[in-house]
C-alpha positions as CSV (number, residue, x, y, z in Angstrom):
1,X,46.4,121.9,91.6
2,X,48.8,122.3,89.2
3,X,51.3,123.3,91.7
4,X,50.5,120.5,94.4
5,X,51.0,117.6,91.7
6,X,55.2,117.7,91.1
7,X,54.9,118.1,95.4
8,X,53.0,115.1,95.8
9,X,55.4,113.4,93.3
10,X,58.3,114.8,95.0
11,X,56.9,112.7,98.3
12,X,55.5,110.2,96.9
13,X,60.1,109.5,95.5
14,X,60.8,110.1,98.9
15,X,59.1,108.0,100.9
16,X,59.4,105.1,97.7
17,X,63.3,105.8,98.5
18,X,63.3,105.5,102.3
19,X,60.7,102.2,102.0
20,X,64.0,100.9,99.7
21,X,66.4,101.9,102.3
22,X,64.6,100.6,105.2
23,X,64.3,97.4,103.2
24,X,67.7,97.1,102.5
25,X,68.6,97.9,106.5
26,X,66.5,95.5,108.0
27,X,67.2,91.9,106.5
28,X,68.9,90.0,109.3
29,X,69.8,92.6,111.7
30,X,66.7,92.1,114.0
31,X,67.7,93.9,117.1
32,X,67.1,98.0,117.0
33,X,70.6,98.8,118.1
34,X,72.0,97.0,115.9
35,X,69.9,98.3,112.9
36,X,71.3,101.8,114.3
37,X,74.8,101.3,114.5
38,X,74.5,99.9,110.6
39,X,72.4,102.6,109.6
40,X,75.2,104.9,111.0
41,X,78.3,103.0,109.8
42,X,76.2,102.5,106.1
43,X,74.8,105.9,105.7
44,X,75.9,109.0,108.1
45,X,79.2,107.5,108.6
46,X,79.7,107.4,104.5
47,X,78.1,111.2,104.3
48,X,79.9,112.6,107.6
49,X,83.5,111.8,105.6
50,X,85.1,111.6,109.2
51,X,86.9,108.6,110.5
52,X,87.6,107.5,113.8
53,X,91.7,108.0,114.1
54,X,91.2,104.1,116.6
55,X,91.5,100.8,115.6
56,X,88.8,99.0,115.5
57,X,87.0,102.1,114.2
58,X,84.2,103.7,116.6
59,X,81.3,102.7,115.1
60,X,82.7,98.6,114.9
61,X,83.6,99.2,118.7
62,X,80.3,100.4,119.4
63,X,78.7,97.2,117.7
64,X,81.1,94.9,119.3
65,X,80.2,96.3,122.8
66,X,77.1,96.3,122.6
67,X,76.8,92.6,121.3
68,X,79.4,91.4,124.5
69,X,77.9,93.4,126.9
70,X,73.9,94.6,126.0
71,X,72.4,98.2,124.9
72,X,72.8,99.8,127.7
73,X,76.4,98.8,129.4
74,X,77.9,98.5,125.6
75,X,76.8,101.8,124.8
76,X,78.2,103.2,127.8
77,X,81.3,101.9,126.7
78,X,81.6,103.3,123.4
79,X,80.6,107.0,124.8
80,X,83.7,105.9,127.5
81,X,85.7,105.7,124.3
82,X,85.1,108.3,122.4
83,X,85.7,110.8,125.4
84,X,89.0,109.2,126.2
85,X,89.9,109.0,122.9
86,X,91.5,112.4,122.8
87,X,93.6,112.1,125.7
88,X,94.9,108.6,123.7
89,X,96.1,110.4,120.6
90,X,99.2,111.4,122.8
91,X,100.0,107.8,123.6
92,X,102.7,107.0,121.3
93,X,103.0,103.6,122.2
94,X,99.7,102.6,121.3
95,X,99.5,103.8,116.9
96,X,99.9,100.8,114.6
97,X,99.5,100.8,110.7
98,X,96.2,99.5,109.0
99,X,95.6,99.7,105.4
100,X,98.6,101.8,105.1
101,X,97.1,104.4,108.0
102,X,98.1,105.4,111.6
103,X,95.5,103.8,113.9
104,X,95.3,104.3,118.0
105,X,95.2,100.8,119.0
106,X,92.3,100.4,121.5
107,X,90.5,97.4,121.6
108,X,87.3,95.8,123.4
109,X,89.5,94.2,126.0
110,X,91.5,97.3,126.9
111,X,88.3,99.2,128.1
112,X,86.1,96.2,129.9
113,X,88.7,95.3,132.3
114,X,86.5,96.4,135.3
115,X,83.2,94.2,133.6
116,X,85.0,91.0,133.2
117,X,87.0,91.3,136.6
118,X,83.6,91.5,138.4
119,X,82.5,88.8,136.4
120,X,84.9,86.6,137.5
């Protein structure tokens, strides 16, 4: 007994810290896709330490596709981009300075050429 109390305490934190994160998530962003891509930009992306060497950054591209296009055809899009990212890093035509770093420019509208020239 004595043993199981500081564990139920222990969960009890937990799940009183998640309920707080959820919370703090879910005002306004309504759609689940979008509720992941800000749970990733918010909280893995800030824990991961990585960032995306493109401008906009992944994760922004990601939510800007997906808000043009739909879940399925904008998420296609941002896997297209992160694969062809690395062959881009060798483009040195494309790098431009934001915030005093060296960013790959690689927009939206470089990548959708083929959706909005059927579309038209």
């Amino acid at each position: 007994m004595k043993t199981a109390l500081p564990l139920y305490l222990l969960l009890a934190g937990a799940s009183f810290a998640v309920a707080l994160l959820w919370q703090s998530l879910t005002p306004a962003l309504g759609k689940p896709e979008v509720m992941f891509m800000h749970y990733y930009r918010h909280v893995i992306g800030q824990l991961d330490g990585r960032t995306c060497p493109s401008y906009p950054v992944c994760s922004l591209y990601a939510a800007q596709a997906v808000a043009k296009y739909g879940f399925l055809t904008g998420s296609w899009l941002a896997m297209d981009r992160i694969i062809h990212e690395a062959d881009d890093l060798y483009d040195d035509s494309r790098w431009i300075t934001v915030n005093g770093k060296k960013r790959l420019y690689d927009p939206l509208a470089r990548n959708d050429f083929w959706i909005t020239k059927e579309k038209q």
